[in-house]
VEXDREN-2710 file (C-alpha; in Angstrom, 1 decimal):
% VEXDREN-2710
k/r/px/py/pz
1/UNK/70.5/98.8/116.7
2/UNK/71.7/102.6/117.2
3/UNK/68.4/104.9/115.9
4/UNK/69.0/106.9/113.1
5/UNK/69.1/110.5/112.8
6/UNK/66.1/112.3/111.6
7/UNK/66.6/114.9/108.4
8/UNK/66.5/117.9/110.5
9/UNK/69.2/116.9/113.3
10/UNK/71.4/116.1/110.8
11/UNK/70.7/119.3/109.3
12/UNK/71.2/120.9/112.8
13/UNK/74.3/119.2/113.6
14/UNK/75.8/120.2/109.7
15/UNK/75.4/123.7/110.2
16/UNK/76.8/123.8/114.1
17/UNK/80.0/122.1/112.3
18/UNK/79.5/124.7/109.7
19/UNK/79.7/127.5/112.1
20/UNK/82.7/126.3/114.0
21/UNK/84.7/125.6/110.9
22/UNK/83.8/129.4/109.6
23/UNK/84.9/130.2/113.3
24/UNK/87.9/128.9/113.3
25/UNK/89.5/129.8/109.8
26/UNK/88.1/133.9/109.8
27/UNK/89.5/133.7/113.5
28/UNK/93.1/134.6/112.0
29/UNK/94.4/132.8/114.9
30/UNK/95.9/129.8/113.0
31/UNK/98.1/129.8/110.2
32/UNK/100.3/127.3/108.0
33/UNK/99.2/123.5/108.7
34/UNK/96.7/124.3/111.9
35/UNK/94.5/126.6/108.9
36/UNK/94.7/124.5/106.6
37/UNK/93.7/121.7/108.3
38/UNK/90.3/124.1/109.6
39/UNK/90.2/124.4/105.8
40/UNK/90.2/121.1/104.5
41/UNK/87.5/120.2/107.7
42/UNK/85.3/122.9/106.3
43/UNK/85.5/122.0/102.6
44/UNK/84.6/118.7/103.5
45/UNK/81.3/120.2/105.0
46/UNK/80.5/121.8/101.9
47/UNK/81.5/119.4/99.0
48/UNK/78.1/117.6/98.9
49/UNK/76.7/120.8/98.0
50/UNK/76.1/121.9/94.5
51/UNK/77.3/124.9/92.7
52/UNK/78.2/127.6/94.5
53/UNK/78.9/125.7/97.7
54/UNK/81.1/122.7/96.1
55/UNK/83.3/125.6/94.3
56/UNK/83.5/127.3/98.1
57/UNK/84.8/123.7/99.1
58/UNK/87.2/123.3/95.9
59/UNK/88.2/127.2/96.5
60/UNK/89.3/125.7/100.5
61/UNK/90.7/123.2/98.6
62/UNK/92.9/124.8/96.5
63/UNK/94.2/127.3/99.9
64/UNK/94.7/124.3/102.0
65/UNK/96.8/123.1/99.8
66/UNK/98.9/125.8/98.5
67/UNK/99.2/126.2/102.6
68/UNK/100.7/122.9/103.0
69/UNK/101.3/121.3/99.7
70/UNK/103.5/118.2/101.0
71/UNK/100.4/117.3/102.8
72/UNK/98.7/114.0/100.9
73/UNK/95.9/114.0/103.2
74/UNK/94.5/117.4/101.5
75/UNK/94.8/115.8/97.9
76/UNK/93.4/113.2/98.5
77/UNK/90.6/114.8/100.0
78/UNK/90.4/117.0/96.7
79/UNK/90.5/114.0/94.6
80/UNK/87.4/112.0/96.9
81/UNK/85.7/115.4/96.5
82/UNK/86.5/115.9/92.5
83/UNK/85.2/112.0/92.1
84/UNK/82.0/111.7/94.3
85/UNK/80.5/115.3/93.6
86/UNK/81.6/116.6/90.0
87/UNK/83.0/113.3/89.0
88/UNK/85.6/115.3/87.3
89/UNK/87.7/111.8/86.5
90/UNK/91.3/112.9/84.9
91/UNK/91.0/115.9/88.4
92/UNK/90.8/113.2/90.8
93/UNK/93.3/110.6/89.3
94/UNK/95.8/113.4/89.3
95/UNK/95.5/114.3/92.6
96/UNK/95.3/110.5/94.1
97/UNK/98.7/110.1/91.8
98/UNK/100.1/113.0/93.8
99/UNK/98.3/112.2/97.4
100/UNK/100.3/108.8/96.7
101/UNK/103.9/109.9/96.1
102/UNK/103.5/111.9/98.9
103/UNK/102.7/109.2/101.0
104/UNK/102.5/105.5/99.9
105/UNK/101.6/104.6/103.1
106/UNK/98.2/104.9/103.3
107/UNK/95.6/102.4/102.2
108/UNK/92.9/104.6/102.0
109/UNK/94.3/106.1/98.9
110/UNK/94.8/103.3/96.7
111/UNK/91.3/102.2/97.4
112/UNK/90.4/105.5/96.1
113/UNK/92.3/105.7/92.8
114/UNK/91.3/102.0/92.6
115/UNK/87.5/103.4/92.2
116/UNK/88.7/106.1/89.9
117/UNK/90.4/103.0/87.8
118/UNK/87.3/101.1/87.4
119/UNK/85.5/104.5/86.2
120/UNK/88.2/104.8/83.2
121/UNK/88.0/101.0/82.4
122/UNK/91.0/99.5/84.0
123/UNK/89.9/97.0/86.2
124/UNK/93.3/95.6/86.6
125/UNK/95.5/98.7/87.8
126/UNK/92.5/99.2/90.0
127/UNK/93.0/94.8/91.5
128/UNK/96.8/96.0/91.9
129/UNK/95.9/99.2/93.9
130/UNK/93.3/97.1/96.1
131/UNK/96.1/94.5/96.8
132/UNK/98.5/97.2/97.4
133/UNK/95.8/98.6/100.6
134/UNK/94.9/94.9/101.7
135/UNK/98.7/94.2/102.3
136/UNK/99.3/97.9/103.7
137/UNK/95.8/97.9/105.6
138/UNK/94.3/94.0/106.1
139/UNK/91.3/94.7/108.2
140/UNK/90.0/97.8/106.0
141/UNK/86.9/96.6/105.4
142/UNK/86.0/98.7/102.4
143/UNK/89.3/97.7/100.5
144/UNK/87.9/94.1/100.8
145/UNK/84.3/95.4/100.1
146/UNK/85.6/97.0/96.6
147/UNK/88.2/94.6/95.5
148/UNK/85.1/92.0/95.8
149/UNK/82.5/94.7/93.1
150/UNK/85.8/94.9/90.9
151/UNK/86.0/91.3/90.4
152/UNK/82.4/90.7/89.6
153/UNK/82.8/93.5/87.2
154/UNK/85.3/91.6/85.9
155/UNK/83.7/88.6/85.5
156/UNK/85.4/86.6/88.5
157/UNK/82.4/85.6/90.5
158/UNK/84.2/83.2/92.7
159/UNK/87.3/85.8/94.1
160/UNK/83.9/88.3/94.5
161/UNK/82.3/86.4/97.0
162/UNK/85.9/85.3/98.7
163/UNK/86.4/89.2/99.1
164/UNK/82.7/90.0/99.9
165/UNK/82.8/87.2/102.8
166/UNK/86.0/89.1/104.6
167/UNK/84.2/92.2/104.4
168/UNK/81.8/91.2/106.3
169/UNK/83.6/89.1/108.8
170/UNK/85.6/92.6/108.9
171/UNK/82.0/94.6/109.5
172/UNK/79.1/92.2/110.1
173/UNK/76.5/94.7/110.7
174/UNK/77.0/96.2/107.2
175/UNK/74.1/95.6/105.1
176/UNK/75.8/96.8/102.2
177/UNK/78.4/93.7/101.9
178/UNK/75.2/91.1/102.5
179/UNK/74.0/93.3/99.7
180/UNK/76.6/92.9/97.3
181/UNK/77.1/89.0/98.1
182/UNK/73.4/88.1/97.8
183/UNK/74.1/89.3/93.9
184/UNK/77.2/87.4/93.3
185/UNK/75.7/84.4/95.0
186/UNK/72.5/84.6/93.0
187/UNK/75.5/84.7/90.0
188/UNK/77.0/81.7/91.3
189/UNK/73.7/79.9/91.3
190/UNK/73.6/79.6/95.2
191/UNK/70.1/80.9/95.0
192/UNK/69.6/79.8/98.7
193/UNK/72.9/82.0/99.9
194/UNK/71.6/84.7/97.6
195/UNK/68.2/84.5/99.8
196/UNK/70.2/84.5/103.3
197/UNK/72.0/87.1/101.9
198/UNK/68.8/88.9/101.5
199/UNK/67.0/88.2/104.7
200/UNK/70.6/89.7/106.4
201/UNK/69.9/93.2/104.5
202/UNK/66.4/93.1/105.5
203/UNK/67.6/92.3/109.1
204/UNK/70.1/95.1/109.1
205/UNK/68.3/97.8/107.5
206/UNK/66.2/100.4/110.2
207/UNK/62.6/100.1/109.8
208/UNK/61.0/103.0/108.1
209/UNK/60.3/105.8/110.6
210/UNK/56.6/106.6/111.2
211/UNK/55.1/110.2/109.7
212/UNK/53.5/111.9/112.5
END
């Protein structure tokens, strides 16, 4: 099993990305699709941030796209950020809508809106998004992974575990799937899968790292 980071090279590595991101875009070397592309790497960087450095990303954002604003790849970007940081819900179903008619191509998007469906309570325009990637994008693994924690959610325990089982043929060293089919097999009754299940997560996970 590959070791783990520690905090502080993580940290290290962050801000060396940082660095060459802020290099790049205040070179005023690039320009149209090349700067916004340096933009939309950047913002990426600092979306996990709060406050002022989440509206720095949104402010990269908003330039990257006015830069190139055929470009679905920099909405849905927007829209991931919008969701997973401020979960500002209606501002990342309207850019997913628009990331989409640019490009209908991509599974990765529909899995997206799918989890921005299941936030507003529509479980079953978020199953028809997640069928739309798994026929666009088979062997995504987390398309499989999500369409299986939207049917629990909806109460189908059976098509949860069919879904969680190709997800992790798709990525068997991905606790997170054992994870999520221990509890639907525990649901199921199949306390003894459930338990498998468990030992797999417990298998998976990296031991907790010493304190010096």
């Amino acid at each position: 099993m590959q070791q783990q980071s520690t905090p502080e090279e993580m940290i290290a590595r962050h801000k060396r990305a940082l660095a060459a991101c802020n290099r790049l875009v205040n070179s005023g070397g690039l320009s149209g699709e090349e700067l916004a592309a340096a933009l939309l790497d950047r913002a990426g960087l600092l979306a996990p941030g709060r406050g002022r450095a989440y509206k720095r990303a949104l402010a990269d954002y908003d330039r990257a796209i006015a830069l190139a604003p055929k470009a679905a790849t920099a909405f849905w970007k927007r829209g991931q950020a919008q969701l997973l940081y401020v979960r500002d819900v209606p501002g990342a179903l309207g850019d997913l809508d628009k990331a989409i008619r640019l490009d209908p191509t991509q599974a990765d998007f529909f899995v997206t809106r799918a989890s921005i469906q299941v936030l507003m309570g529509e479980p079953e325009k978020a199953l028809a998004d997640l069928d739309r990637a798994i026929a666009l994008s088979p062997s995504l693994e987390k398309a499989w992974s999500v369409r299986g924690l939207t049917h629990f959610d909806n109460g189908n325990v059976a098509r949860a575990i069919s879904d969680f089982d190709e997800a992790i043929r798709l990525a068997p060293d991905s606790s997170a799937n054992y994870g999520f089919r221990s509890t639907a097999r525990r649901a199921a009754g199949d306390e003894a899968g459930a338990r498998a299940d468990e030992a797999q997560v417990r298998a998976l996970s990296p031991p907790p790292r010493s304190k010096p």
